[in-house]
Structures are given as C-alpha cells and as structure tokens.
Predicted model as a PDB file, atoms N, CA, C, CB and O in Angstrom, pLDDT in the B-factor column:
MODEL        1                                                                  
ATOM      1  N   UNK A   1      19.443  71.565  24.497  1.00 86.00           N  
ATOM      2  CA  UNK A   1      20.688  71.071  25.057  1.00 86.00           C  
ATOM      3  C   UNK A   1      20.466  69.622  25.523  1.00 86.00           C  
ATOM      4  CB  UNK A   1      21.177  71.986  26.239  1.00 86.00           C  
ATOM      5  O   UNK A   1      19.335  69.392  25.952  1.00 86.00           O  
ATOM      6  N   UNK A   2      21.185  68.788  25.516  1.00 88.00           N  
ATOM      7  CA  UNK A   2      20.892  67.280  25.562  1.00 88.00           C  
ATOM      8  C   UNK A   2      21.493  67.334  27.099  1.00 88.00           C  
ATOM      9  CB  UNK A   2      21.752  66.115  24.237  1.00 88.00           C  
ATOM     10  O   UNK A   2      21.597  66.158  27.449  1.00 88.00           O  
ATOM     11  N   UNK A   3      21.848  68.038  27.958  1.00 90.00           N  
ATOM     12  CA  UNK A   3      21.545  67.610  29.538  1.00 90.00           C  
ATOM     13  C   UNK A   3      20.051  68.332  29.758  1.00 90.00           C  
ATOM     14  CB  UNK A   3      22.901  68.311  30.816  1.00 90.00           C  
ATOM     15  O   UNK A   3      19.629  67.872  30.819  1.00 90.00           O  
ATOM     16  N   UNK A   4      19.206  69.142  29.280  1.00 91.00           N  
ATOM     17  CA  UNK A   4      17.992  69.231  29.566  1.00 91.00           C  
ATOM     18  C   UNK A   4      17.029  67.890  28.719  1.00 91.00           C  
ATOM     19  CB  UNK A   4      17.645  70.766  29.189  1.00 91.00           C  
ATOM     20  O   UNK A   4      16.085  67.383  29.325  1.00 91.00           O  
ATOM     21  N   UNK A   5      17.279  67.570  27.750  1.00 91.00           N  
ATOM     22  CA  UNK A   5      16.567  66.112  27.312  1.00 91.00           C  
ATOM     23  C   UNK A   5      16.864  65.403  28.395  1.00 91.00           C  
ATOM     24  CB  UNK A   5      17.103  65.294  25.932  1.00 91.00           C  
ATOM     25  O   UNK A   5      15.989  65.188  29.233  1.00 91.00           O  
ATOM     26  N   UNK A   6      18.206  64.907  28.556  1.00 92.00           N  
ATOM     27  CA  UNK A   6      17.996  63.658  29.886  1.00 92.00           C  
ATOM     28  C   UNK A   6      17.208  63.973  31.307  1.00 92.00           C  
ATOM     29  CB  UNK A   6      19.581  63.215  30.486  1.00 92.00           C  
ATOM     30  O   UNK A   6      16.580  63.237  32.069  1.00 92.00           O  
ATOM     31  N   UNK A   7      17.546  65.544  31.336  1.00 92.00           N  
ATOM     32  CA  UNK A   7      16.677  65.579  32.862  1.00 92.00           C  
ATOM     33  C   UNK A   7      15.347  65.608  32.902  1.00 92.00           C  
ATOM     34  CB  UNK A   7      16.926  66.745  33.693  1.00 92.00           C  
ATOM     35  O   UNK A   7      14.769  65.340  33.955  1.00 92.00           O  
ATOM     36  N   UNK A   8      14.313  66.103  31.192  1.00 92.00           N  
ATOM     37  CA  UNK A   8      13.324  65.844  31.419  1.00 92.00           C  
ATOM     38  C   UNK A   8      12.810  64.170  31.410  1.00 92.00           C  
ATOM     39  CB  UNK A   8      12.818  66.676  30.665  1.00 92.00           C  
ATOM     40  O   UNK A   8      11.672  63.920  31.808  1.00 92.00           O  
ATOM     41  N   UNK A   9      13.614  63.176  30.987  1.00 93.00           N  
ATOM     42  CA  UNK A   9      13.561  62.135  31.391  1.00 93.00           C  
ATOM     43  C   UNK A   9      13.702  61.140  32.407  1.00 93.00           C  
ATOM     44  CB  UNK A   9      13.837  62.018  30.956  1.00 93.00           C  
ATOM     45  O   UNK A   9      13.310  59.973  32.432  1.00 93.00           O  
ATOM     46  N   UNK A  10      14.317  61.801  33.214  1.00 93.00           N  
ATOM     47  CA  UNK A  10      14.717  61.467  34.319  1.00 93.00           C  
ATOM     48  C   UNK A  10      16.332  60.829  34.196  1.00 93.00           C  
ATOM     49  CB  UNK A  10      13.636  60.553  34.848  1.00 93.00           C  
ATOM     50  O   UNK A  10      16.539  59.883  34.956  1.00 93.00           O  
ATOM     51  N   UNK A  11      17.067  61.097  33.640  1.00 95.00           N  
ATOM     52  CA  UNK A  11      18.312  60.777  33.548  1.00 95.00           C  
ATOM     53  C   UNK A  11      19.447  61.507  33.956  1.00 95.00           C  
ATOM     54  CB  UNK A  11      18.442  60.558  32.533  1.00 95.00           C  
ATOM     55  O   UNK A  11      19.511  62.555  33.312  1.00 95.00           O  
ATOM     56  N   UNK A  12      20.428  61.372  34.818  1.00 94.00           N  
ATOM     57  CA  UNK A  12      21.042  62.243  35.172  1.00 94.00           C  
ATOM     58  C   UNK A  12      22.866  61.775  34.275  1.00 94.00           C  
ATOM     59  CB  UNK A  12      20.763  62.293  36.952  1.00 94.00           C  
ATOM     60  O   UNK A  12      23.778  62.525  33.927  1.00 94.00           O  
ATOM     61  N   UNK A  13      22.773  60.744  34.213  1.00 95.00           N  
ATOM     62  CA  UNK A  13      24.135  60.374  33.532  1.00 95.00           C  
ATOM     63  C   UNK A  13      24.017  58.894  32.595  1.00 95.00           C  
ATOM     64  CB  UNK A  13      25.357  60.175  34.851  1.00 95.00           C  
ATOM     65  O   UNK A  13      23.246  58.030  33.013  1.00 95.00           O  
ATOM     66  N   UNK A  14      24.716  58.673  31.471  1.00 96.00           N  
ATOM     67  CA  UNK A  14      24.725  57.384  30.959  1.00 96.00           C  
ATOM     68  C   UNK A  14      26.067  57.434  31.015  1.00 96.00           C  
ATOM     69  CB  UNK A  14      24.030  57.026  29.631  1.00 96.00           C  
ATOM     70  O   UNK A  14      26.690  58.491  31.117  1.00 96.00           O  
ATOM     71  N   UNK A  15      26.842  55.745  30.920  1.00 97.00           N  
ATOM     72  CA  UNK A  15      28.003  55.317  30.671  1.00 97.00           C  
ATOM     73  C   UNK A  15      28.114  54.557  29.902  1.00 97.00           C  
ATOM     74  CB  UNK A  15      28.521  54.979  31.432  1.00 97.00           C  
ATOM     75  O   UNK A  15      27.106  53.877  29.711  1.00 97.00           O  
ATOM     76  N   UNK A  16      29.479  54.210  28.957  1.00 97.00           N  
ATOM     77  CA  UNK A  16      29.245  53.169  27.582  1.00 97.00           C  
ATOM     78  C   UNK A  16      30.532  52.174  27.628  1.00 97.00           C  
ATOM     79  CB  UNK A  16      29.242  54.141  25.859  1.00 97.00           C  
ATOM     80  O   UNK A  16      31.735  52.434  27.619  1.00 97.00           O  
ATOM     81  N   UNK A  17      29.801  50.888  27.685  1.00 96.00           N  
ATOM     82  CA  UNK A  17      31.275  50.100  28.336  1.00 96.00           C  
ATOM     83  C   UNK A  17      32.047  50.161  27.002  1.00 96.00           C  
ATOM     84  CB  UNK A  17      31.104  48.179  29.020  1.00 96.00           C  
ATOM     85  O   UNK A  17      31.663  50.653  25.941  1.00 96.00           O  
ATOM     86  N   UNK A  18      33.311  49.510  27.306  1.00 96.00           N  
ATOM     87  CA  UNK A  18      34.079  49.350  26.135  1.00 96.00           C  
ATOM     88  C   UNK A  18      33.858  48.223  25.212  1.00 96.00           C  
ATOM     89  CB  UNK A  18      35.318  49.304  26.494  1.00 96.00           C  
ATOM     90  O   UNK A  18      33.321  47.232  25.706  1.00 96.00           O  
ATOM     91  N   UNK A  19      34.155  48.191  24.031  1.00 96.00           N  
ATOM     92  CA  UNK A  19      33.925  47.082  23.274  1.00 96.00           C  
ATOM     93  C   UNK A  19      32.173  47.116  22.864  1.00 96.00           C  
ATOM     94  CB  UNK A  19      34.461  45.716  24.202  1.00 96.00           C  
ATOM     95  O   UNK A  19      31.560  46.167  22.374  1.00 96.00           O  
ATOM     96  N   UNK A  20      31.589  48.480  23.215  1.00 97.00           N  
ATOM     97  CA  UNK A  20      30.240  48.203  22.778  1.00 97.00           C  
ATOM     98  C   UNK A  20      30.145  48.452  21.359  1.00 97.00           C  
ATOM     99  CB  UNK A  20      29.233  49.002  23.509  1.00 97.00           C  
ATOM    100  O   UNK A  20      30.772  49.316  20.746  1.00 97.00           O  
ATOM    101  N   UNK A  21      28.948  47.270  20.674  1.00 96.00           N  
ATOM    102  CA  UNK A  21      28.862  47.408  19.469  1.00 96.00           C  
ATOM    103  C   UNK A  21      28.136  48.525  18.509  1.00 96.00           C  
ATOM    104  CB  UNK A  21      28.497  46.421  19.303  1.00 96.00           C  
ATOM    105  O   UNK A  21      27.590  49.508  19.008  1.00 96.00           O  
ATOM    106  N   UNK A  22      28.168  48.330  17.294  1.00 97.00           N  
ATOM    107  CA  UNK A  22      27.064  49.539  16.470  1.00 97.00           C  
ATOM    108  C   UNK A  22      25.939  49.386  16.857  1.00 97.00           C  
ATOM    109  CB  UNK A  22      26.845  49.519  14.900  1.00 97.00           C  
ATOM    110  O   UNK A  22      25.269  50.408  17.008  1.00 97.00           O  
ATOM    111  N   UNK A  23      25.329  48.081  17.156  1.00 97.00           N  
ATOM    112  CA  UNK A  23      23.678  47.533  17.231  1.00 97.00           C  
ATOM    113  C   UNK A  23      23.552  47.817  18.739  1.00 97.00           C  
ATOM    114  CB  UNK A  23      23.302  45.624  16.773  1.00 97.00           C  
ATOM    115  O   UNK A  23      22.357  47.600  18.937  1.00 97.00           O  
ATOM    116  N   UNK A  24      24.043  48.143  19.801  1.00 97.00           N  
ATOM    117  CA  UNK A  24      24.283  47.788  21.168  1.00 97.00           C  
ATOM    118  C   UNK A  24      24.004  49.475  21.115  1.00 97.00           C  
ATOM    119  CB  UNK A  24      25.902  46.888  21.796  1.00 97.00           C  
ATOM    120  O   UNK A  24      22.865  49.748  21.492  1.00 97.00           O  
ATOM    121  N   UNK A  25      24.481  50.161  20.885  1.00 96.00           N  
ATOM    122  CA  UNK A  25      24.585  52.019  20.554  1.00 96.00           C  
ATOM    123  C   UNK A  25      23.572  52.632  20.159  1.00 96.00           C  
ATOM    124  CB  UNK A  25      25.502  52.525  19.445  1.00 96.00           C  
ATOM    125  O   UNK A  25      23.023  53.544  20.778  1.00 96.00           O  
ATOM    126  N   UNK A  26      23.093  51.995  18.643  1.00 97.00           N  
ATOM    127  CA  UNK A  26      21.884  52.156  18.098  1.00 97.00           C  
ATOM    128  C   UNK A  26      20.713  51.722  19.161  1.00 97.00           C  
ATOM    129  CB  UNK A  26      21.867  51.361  16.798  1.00 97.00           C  
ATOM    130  O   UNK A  26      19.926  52.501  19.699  1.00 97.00           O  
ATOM    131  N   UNK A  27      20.752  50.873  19.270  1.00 97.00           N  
ATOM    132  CA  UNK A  27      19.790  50.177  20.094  1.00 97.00           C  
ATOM    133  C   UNK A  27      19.603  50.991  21.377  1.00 97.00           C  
ATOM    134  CB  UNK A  27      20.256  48.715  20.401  1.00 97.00           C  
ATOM    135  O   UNK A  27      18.510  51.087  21.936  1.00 97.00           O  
ATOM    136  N   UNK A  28      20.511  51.460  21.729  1.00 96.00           N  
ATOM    137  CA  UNK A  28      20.594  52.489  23.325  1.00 96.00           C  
ATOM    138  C   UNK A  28      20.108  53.648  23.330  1.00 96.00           C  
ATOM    139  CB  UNK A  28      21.978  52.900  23.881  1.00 96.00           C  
ATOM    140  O   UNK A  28      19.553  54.276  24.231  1.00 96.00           O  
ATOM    141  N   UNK A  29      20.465  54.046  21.717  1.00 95.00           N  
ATOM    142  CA  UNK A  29      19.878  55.549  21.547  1.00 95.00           C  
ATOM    143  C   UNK A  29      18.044  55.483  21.298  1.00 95.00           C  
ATOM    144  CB  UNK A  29      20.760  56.343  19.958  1.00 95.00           C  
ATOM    145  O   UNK A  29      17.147  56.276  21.581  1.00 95.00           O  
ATOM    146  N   UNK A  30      18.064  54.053  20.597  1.00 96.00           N  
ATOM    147  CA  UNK A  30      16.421  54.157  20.360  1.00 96.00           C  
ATOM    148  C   UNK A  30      15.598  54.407  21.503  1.00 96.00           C  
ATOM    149  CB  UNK A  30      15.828  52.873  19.796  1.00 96.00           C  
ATOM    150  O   UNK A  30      14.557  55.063  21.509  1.00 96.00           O  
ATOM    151  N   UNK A  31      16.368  53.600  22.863  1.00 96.00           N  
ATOM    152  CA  UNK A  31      15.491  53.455  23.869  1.00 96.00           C  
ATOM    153  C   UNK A  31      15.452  54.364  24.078  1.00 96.00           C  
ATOM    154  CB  UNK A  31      15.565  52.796  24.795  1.00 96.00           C  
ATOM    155  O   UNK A  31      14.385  54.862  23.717  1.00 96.00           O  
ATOM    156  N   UNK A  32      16.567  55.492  24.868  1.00 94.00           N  
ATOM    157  CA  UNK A  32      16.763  56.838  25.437  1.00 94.00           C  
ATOM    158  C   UNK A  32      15.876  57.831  24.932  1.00 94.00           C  
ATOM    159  CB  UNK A  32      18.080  57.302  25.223  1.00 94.00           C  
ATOM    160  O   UNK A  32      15.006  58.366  25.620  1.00 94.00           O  
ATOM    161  N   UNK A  33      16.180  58.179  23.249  1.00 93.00           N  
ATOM    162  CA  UNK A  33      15.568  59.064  22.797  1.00 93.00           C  
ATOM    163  C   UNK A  33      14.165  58.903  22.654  1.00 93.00           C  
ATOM    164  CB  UNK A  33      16.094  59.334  21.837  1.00 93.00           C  
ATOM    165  O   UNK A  33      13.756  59.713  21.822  1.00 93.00           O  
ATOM    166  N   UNK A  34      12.804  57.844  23.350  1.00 94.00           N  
ATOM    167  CA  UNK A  34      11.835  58.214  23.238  1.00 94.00           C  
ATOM    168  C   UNK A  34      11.417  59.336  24.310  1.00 94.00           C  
ATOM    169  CB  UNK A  34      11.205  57.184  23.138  1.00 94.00           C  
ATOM    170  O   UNK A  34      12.173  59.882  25.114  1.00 94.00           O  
ATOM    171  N   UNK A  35      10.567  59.472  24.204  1.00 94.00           N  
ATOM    172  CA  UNK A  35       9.992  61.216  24.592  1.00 94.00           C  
ATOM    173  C   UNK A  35       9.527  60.769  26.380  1.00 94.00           C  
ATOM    174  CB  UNK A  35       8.000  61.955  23.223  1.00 94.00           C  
ATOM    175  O   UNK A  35       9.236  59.717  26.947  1.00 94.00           O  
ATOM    176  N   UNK A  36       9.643  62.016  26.741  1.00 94.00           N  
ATOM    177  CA  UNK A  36       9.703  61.730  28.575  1.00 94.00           C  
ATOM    178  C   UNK A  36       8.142  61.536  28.697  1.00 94.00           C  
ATOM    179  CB  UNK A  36      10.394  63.344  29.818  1.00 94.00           C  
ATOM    180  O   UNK A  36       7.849  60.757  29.603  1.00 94.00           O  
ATOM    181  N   UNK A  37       7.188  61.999  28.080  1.00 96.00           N  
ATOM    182  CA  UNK A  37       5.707  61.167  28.611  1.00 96.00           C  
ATOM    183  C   UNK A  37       6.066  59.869  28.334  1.00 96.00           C  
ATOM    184  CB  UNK A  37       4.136  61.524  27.769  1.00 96.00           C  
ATOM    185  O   UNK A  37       6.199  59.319  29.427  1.00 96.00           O  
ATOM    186  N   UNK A  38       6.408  58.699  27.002  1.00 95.00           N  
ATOM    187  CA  UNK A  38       6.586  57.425  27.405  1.00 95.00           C  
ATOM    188  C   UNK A  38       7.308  57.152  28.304  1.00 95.00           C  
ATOM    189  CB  UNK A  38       6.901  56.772  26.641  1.00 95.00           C  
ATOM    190  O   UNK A  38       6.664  56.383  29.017  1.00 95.00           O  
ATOM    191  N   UNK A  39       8.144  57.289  28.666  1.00 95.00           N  
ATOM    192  CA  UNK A  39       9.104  57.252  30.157  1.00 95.00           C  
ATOM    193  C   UNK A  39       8.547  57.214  30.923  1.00 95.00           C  
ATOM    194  CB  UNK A  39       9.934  58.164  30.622  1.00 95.00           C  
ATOM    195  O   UNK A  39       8.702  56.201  31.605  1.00 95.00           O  
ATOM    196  N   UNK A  40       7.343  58.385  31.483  1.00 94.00           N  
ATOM    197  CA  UNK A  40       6.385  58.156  32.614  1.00 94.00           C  
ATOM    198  C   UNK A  40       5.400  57.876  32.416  1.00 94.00           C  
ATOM    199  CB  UNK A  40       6.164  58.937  33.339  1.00 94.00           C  
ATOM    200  O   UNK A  40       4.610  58.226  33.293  1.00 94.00           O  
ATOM    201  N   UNK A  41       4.874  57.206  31.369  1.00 95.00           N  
ATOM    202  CA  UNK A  41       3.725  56.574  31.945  1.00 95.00           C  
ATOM    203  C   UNK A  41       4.156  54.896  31.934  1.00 95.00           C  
ATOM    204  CB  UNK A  41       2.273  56.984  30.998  1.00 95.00           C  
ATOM    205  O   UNK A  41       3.245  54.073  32.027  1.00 95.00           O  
ATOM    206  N   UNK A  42       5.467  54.474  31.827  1.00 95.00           N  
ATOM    207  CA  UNK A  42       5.671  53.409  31.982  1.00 95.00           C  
ATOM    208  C   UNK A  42       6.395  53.021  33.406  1.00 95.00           C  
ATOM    209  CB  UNK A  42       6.245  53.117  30.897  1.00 95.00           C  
ATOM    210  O   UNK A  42       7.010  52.034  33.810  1.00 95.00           O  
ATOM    211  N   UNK A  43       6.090  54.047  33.859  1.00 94.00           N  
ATOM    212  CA  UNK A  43       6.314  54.334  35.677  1.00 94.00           C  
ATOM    213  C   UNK A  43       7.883  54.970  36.072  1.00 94.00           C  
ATOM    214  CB  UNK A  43       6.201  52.543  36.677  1.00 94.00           C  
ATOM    215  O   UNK A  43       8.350  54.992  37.211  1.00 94.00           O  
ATOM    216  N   UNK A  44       8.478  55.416  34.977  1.00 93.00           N  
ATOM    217  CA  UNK A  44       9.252  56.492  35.703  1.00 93.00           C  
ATOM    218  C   UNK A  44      10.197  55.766  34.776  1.00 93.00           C  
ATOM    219  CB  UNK A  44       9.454  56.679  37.537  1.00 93.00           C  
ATOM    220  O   UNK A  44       9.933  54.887  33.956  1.00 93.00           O  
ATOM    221  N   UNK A  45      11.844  56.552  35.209  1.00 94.00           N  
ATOM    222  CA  UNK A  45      12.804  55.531  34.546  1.00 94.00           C  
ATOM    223  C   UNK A  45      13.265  54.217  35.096  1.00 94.00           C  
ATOM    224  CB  UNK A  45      13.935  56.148  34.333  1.00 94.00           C  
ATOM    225  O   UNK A  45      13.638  53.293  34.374  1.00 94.00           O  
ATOM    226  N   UNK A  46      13.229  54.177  36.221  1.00 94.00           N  
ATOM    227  CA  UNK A  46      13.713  52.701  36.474  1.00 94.00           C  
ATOM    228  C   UNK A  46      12.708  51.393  35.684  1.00 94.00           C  
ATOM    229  CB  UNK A  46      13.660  52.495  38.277  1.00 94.00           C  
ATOM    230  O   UNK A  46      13.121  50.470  34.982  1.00 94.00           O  
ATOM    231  N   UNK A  47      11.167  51.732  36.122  1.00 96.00           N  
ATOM    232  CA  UNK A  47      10.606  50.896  35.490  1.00 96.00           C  
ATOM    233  C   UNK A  47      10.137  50.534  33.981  1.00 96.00           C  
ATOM    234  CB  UNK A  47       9.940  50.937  36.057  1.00 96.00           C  
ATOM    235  O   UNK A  47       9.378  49.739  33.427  1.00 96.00           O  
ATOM    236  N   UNK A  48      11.057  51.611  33.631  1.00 96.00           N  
ATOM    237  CA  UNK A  48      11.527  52.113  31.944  1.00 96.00           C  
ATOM    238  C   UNK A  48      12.150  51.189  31.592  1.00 96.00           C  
ATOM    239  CB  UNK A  48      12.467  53.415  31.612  1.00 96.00           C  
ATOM    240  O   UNK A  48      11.810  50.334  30.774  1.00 96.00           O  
ATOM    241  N   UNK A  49      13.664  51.316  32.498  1.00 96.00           N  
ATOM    242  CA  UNK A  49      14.635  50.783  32.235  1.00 96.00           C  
ATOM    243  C   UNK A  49      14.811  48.722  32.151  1.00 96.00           C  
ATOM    244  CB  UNK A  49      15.381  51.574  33.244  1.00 96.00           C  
ATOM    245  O   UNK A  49      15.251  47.952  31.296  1.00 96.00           O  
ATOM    246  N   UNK A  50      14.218  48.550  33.482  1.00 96.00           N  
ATOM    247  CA  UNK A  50      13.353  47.291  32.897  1.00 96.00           C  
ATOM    248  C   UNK A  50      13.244  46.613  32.336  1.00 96.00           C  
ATOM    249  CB  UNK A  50      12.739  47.188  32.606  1.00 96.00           C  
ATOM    250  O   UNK A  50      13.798  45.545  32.076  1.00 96.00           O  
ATOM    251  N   UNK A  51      11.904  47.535  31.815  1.00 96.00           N  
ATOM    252  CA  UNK A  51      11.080  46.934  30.262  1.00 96.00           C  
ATOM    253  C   UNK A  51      11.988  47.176  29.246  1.00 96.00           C  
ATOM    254  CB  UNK A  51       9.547  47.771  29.727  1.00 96.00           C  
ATOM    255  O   UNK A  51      11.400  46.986  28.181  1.00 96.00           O  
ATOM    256  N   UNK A  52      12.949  47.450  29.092  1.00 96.00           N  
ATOM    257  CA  UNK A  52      13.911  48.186  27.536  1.00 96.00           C  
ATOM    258  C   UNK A  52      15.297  48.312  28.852  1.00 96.00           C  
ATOM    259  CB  UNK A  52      13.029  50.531  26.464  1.00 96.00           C  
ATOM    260  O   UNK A  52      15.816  49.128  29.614  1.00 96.00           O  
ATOM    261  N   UNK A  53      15.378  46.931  28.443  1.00 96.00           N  
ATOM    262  CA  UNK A  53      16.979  46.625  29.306  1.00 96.00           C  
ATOM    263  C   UNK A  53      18.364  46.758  28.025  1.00 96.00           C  
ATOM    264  CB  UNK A  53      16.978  44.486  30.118  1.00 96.00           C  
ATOM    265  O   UNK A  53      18.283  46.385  26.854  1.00 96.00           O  
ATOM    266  N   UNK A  54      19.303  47.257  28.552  1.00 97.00           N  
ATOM    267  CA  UNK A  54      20.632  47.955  27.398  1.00 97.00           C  
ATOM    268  C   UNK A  54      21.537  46.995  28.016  1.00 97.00           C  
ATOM    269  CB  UNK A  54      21.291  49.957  27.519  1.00 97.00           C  
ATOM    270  O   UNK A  54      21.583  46.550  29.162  1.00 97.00           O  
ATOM    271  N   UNK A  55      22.489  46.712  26.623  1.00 96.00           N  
ATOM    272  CA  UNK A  55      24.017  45.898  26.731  1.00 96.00           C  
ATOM    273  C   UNK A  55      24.809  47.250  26.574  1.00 96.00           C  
ATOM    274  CB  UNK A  55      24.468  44.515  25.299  1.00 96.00           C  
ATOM    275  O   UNK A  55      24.455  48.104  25.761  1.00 96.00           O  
ATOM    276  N   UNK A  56      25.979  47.403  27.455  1.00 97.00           N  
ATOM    277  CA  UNK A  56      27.370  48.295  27.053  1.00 97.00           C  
ATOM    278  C   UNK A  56      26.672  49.467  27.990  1.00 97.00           C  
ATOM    279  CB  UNK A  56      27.776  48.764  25.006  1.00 97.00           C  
ATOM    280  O   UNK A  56      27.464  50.250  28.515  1.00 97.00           O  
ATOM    281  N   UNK A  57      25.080  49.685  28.281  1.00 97.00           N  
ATOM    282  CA  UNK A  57      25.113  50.761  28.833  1.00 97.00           C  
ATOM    283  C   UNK A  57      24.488  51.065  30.400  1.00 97.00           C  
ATOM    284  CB  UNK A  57      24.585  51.440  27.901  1.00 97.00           C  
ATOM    285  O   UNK A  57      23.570  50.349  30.800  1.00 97.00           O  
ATOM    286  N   UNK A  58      25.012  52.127  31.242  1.00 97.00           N  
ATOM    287  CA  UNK A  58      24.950  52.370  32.275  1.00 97.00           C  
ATOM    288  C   UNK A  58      23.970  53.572  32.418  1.00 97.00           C  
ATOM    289  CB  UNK A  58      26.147  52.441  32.690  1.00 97.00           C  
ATOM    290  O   UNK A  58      24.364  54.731  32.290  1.00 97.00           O  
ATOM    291  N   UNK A  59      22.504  53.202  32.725  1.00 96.00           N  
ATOM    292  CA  UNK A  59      22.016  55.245  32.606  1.00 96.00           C  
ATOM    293  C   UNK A  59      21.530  55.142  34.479  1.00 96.00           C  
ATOM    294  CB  UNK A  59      19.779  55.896  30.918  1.00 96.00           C  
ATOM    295  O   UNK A  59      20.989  54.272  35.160  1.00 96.00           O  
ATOM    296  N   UNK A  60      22.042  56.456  34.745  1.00 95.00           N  
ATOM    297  CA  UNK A  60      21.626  56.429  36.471  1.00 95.00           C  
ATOM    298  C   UNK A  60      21.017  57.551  36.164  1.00 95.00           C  
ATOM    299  CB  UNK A  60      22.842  56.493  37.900  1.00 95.00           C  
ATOM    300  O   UNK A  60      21.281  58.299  35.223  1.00 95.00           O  
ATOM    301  N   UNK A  61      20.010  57.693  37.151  1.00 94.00           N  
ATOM    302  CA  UNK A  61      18.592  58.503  37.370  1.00 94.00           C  
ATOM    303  C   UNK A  61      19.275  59.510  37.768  1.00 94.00           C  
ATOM    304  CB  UNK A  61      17.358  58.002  38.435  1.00 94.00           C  
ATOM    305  O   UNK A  61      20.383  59.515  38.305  1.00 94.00           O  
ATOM    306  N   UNK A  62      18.340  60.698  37.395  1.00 93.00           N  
ATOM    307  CA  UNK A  62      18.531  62.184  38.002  1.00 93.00           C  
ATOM    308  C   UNK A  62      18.469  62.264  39.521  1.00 93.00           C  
ATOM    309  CB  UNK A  62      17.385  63.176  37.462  1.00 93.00           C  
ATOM    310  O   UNK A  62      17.911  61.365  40.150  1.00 93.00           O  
ATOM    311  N   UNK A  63      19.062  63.386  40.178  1.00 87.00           N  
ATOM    312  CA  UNK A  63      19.077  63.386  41.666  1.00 87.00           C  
ATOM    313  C   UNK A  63      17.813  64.269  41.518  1.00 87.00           C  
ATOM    314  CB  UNK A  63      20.533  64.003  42.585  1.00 87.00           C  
ATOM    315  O   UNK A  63      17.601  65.091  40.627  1.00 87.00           O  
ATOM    316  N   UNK A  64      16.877  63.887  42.740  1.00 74.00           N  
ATOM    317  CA  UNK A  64      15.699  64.755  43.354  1.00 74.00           C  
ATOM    318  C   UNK A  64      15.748  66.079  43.587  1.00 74.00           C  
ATOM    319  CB  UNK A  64      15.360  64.354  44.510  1.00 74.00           C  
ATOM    320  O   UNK A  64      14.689  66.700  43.500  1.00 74.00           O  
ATOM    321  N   UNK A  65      16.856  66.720  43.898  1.00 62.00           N  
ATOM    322  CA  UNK A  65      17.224  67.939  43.903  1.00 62.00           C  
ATOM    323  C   UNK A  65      17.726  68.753  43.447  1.00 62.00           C  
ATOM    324  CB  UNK A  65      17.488  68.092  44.333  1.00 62.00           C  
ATOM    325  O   UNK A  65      17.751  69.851  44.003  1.00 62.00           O  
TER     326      UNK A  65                                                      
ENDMDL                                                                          
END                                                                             
C-alpha cells in the first residue's frame, strides 16, 4: 500500500502545486521512490530532502506517533 511506503520513509503527506511539469513529477517520483535505508542513512528525511530539493512539490514528515 503506498501510505505504508511513505511511512517507512518517513513521509507522512506530499502536495503537487499547480502548473507542475512532466520533468518536475518525474523528477519527484525519482527522488521519493528511493528505498527508506537511502533515506536514512542520508540522515533522515529532512536531510534527504535537502540534498534532492523538488519544484511543484510539498512532502511533510510523518508524525512521531
């Protein structure tokens, strides 16, 4: 189920502005869909997010609880 992919990533929601492009989408999914060990060993998602910064998109972290 793709809300258990994002939570083992640490993702709790993405948003997609309007007017985003094919390459902007593609490009969003490449980042997202790598696997949750690269995610953490590049220090979690924020410091994911970072290093592999997105146009059009909004991803907010999972809640702790």
């Amino acid at each position: 189920m793709l809300e258990n992919e994002f939570l083992k990533r640490g993702i709790g929601a993405i948003t997609f502005e309007v007017g985003m492009t094919l390459a902007a989408y593609k490009h969003a999914m490449s980042v997202l869909a790598r696997s949750a060990k690269d995610i953490e060993e590049a220090g979690g998602l924020s410091k994911y997010m970072e290093l592999h910064p997105l146009e059009f998109v909004r991803v907010f972290p999972a809640s702790k609880s």
